[in-house]
GUDOSE-546223 format. One record per residue (C-alpha): residue number from 1; residue in three letters; x, y, z. Coordinates in Angstrom, 3 decimals. Each point is the difference from the previous one (the first is absolute). Layout:
! GUDOSE-546223
ROKE_pos_code_xx_yy_zz
ROKE_NUM_ALA_X_Y_Z
...
This chain:
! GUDOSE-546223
ROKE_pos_code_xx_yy_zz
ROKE_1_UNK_93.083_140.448_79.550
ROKE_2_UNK_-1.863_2.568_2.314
ROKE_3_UNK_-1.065_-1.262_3.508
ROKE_4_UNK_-3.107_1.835_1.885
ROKE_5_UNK_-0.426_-0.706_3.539
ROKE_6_UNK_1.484_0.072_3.831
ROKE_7_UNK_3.722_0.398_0.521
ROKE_8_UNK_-0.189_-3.156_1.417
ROKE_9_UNK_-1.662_-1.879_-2.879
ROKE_10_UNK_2.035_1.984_-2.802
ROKE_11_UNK_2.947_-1.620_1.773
ROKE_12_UNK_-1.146_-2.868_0.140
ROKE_13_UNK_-0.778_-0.603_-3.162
ROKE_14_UNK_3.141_1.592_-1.265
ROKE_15_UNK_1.852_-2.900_2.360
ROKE_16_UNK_-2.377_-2.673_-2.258
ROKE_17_UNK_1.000_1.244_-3.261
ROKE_18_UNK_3.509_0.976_0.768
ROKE_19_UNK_0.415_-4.285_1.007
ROKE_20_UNK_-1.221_-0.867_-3.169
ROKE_21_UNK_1.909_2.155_-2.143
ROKE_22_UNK_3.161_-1.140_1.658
ROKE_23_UNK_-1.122_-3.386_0.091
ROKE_24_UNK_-0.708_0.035_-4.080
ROKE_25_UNK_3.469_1.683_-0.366
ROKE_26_UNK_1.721_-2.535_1.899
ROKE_27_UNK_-1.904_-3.133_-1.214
ROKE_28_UNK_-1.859_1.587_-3.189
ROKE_29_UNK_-3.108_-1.718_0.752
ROKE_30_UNK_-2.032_0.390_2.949
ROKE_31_UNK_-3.007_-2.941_1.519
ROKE_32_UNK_-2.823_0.818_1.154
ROKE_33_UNK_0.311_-1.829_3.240
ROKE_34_UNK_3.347_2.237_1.102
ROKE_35_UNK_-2.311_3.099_-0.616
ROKE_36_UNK_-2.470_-1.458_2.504
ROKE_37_UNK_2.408_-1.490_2.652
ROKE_38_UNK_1.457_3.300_-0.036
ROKE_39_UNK_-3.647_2.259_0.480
ROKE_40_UNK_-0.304_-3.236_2.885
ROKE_41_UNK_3.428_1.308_1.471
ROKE_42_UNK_-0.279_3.592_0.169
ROKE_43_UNK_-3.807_-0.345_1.281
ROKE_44_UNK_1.483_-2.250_2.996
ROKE_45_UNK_2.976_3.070_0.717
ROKE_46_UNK_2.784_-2.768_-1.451
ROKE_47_UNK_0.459_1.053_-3.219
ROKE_48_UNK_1.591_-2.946_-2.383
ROKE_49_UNK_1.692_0.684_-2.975
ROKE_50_UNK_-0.272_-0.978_-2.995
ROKE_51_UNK_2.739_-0.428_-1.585
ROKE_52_UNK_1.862_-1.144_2.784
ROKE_53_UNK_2.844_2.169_-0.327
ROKE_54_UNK_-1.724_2.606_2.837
ROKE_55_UNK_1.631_-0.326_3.471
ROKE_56_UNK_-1.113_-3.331_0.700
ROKE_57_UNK_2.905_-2.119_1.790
ROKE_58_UNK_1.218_-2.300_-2.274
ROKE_59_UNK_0.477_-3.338_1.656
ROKE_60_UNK_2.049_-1.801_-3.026
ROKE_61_UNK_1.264_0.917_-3.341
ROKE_62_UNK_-0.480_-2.945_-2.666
ROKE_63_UNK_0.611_-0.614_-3.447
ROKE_64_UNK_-3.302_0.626_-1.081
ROKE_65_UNK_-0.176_3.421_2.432
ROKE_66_UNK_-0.514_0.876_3.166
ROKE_67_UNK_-2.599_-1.234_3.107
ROKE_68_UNK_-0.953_2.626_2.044
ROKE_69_UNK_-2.248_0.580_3.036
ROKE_70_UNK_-2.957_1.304_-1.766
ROKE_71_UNK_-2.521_0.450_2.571
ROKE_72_UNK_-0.584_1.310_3.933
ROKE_73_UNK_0.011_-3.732_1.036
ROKE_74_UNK_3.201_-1.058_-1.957
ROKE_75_UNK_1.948_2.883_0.711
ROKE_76_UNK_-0.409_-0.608_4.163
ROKE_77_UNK_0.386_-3.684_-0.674
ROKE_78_UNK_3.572_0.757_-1.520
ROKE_79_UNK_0.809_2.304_2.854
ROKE_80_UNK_-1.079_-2.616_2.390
ROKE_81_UNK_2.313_-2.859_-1.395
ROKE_82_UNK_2.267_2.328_0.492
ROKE_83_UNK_0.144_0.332_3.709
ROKE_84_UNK_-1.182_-3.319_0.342
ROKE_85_UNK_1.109_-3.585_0.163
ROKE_86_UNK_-3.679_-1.682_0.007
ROKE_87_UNK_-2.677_1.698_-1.839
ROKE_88_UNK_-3.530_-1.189_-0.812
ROKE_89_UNK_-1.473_1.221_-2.861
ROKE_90_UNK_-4.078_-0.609_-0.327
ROKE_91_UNK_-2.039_1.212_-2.382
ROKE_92_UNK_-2.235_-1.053_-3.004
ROKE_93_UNK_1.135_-1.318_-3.794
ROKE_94_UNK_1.698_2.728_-1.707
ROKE_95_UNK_1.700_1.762_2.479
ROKE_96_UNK_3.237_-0.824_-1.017
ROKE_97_UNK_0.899_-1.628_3.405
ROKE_98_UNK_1.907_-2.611_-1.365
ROKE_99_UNK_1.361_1.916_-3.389
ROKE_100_UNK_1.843_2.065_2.382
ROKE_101_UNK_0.778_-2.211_2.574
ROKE_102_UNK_1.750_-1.722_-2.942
ROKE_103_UNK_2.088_3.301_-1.549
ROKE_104_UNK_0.993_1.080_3.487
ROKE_105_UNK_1.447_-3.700_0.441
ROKE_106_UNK_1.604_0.351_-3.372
ROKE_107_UNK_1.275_3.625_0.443
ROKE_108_UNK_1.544_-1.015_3.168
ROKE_109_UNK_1.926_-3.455_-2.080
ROKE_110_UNK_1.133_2.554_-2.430
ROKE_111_UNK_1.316_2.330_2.683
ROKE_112_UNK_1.931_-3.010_2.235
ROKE_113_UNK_-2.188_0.834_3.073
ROKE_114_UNK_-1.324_-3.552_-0.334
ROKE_115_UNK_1.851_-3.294_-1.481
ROKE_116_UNK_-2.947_-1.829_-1.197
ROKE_117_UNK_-3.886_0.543_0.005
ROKE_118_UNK_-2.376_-2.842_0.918
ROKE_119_UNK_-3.951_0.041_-1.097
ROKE_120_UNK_-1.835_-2.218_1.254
ROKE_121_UNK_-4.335_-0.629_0.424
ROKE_122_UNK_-2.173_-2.689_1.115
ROKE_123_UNK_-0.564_-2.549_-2.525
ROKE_124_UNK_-3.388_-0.143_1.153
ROKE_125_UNK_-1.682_-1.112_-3.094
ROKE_126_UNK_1.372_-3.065_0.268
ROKE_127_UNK_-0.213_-0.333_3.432
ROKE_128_UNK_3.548_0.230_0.498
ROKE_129_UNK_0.134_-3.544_-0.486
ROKE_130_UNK_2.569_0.497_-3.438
ROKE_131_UNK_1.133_-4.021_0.612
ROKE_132_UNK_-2.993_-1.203_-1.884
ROKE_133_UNK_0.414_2.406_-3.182
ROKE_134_UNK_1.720_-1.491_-2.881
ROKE_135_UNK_3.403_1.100_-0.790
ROKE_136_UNK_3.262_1.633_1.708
ROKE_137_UNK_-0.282_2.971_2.308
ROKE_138_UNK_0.423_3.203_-2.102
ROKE_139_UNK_-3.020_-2.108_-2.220
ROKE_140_UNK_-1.808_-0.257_2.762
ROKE_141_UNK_-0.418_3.198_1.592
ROKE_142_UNK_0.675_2.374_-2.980
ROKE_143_UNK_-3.766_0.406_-1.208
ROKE_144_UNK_-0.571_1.577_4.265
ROKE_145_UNK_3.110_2.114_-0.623
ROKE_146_UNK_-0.583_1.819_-3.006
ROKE_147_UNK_-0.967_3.174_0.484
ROKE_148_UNK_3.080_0.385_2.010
ROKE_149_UNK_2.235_-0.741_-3.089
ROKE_150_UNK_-1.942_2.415_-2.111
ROKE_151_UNK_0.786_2.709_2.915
ROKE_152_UNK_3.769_-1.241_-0.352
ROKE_153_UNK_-0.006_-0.070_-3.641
ROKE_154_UNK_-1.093_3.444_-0.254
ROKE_155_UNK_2.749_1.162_2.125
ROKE_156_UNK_2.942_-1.956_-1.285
ROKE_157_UNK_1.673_-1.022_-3.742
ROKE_158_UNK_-0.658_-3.645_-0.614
ROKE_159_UNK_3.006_-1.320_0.217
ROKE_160_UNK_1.258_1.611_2.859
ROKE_161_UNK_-3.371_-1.245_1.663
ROKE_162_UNK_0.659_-3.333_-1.196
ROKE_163_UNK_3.736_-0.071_1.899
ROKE_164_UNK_-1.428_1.601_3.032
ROKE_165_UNK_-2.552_-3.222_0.084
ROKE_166_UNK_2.843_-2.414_-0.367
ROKE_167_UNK_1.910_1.230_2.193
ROKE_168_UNK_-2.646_0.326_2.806
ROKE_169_UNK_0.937_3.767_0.436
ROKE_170_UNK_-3.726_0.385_-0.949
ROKE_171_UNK_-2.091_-3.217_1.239
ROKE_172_UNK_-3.945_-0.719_-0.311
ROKE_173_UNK_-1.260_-2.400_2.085
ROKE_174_UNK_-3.143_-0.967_1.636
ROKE_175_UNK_-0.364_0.870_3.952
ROKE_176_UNK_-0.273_-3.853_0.768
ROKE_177_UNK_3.781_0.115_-0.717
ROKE_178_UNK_1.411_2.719_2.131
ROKE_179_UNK_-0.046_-2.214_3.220
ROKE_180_UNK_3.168_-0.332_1.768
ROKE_181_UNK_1.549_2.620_-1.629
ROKE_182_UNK_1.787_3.076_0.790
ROKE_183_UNK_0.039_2.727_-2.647
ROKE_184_UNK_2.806_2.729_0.871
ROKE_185_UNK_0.886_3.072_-2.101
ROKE_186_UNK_-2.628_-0.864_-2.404
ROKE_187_UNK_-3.601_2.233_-0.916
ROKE_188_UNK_-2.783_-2.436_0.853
ROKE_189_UNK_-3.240_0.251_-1.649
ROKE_190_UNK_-3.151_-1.550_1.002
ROKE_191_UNK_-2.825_0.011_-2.298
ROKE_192_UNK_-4.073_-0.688_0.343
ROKE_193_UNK_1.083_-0.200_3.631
ROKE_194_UNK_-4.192_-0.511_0.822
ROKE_195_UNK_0.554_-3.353_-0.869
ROKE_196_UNK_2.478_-1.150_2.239
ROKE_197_UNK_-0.770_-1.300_3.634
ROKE_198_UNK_0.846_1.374_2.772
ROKE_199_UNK_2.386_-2.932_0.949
ROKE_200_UNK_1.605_0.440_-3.552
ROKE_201_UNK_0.083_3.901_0.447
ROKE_202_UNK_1.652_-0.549_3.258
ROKE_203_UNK_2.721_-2.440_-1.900
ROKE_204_UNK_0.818_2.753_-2.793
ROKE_205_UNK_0.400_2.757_2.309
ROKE_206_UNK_2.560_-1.626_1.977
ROKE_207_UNK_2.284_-0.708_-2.977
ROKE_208_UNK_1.266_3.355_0.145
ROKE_209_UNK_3.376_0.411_0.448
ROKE_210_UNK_2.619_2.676_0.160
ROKE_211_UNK_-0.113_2.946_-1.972
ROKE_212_UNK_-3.204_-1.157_-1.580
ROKE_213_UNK_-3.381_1.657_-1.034
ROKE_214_UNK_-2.812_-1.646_-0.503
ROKE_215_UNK_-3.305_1.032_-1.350
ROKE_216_UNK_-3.982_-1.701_0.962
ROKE_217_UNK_-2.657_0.623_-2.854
ROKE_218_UNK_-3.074_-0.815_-0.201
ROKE_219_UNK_-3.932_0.443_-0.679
ROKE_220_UNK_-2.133_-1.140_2.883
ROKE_221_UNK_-3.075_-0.158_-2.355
ROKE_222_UNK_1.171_-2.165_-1.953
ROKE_223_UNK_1.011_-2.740_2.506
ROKE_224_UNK_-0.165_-4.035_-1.341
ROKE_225_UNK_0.780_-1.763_2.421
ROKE_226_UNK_-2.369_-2.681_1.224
ROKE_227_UNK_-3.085_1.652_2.173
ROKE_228_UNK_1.279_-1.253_2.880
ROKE_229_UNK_3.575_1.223_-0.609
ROKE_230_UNK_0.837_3.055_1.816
ROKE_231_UNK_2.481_2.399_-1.840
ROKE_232_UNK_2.921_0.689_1.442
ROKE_233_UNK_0.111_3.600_-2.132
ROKE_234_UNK_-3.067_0.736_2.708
ROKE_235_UNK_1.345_-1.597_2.807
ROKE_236_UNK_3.829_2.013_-0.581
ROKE_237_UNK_-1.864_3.265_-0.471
ROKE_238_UNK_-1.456_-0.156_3.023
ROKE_239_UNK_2.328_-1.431_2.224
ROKE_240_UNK_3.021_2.179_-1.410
ROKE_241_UNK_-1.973_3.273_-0.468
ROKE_242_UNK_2.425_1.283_2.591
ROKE_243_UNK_2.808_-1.215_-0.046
ROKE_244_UNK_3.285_2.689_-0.513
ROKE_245_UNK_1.828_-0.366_-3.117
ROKE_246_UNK_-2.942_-1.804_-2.722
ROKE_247_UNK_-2.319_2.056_-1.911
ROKE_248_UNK_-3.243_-0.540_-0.977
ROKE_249_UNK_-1.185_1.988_-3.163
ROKE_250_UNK_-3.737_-0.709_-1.294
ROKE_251_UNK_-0.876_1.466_-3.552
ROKE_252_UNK_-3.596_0.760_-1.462
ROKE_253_UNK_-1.717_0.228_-3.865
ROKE_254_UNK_1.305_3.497_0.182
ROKE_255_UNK_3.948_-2.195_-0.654
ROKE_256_UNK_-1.536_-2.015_-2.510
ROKE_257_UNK_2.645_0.287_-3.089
ROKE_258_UNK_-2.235_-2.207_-2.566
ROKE_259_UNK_-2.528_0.210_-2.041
ROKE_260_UNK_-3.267_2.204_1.246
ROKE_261_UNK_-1.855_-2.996_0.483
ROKE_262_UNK_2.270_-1.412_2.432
ROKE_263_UNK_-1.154_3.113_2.447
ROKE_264_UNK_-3.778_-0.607_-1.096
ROKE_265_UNK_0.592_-4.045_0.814
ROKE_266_UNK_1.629_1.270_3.550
């Protein structure tokens, strides 16, 4: 291959090719949509790669690979759960906010810097009001909670998933039932955070305990509460903007980790 051009774009371009080679070596197939989330990357100064075995910080290894911080917004996002007990993460679809959230929960399970990991998000599609459903509890709230099992399942063997359920070292549970509770040593996860009030935001973030993390996430364009319903996602961003100690990290289209249409829907 001969390149004609400026230093500048020769290199480039050489960068661009040089991905995709390794990436075909490594994987022996390439998509088009890592081609153009990498040309994205580079044009933003972030440069993702590819293949994911670049210097990305890997936040877990799994048995079906590794998750990594692949972009600007998920790489300071890691760093900032790492100096930080409370950190809000808010950003559109995509992002990975609550992917990671989840692998940085599991990778600190795995490494005994936590004893248990709780997920929790308003079960707002049914109002909360989970009496009047049919069925037991885990019946009941399961179809809100699913995308959080798919983030688990992808991160840990089925059976060993399946005994950290039973034994409530990993527990799923809608924020209605984290009141009165006081979660110490544990990695606390709250997801689609936009559609919790600002009474029940005020509840969750005074369960932490000792030696506990916890992480906020949410999309505050996609809010359902009731029109009159305030979010308390809003209402914590700007009343804890400046307080010492939490973090608030926001993340844009140019995070988005789907497909291209996600960043054209954005």
């Amino acid at each position: 291959m001969q390149l004609d051009g400026t230093k500048a774009d020769i290199k480039l371009v050489e960068s661009v090719v040089n991905e995709m080679m390794l990436t075909i070596n490594n994987k022996g197939f390439i998509e088009p949509e890592e081609i153009r989330t990498y040309l994205e990357s580079l044009a933003n100064g972030d440069p993702v790669s590819m293949n994911g075995n670049g210097d990305e910080p890997v936040v877990l290894y799994t048995h079906k690979g590794s998750v990594r911080a692949r972009t600007g917004g998920q790489k300071k996002y890691l760093d900032a759960v790492k100096d930080h007990d409370i950190v809000f993460a808010i950003g559109p679809a995509g992002t990975g906010k609550t992917y990671q959230a989840v692998a940085m929960a599991v990778s600190a399970l795995k490494s005994k810097a936590v004893d248990r990991i709780i997920i929790t998000r308003p079960a707002v599609e049914a109002g909360e009001r989970l009496g009047f459903l049919p069925g037991d509890l885990k019946e009941k709230v399961d179809p809100y909670l699913t995308p959080l099992y798919d983030a688990l399942n992808d991160m840990i063997p089925k059976d060993k998933l399946k005994i950290y359920l039973d034994q409530r070292t990993i527990e799923i549970a809608p924020l209605a039932y984290m009141r009165g509770r006081t979660l110490h040593n544990s990695f606390i996860i709250l997801d689609e955070a936009q559609n919790a009030t600002p009474m029940q935001m005020k509840m969750f973030l005074t369960r932490l305990g000792v030696t506990s993390k916890a992480i906020i996430t949410g999309d505050i364009t996609q809010i359902d509460l009731p029109i009159h319903e305030k979010s308390g996602l809003i209402d914590a961003t700007n009343i804890l903007k400046k307080v010492h100690g939490i973090s608030f990290d926001y993340f844009d289209e140019t995070d988005v980790v789907r497909h291209k249409l996600v960043k054209n829907i954005i």
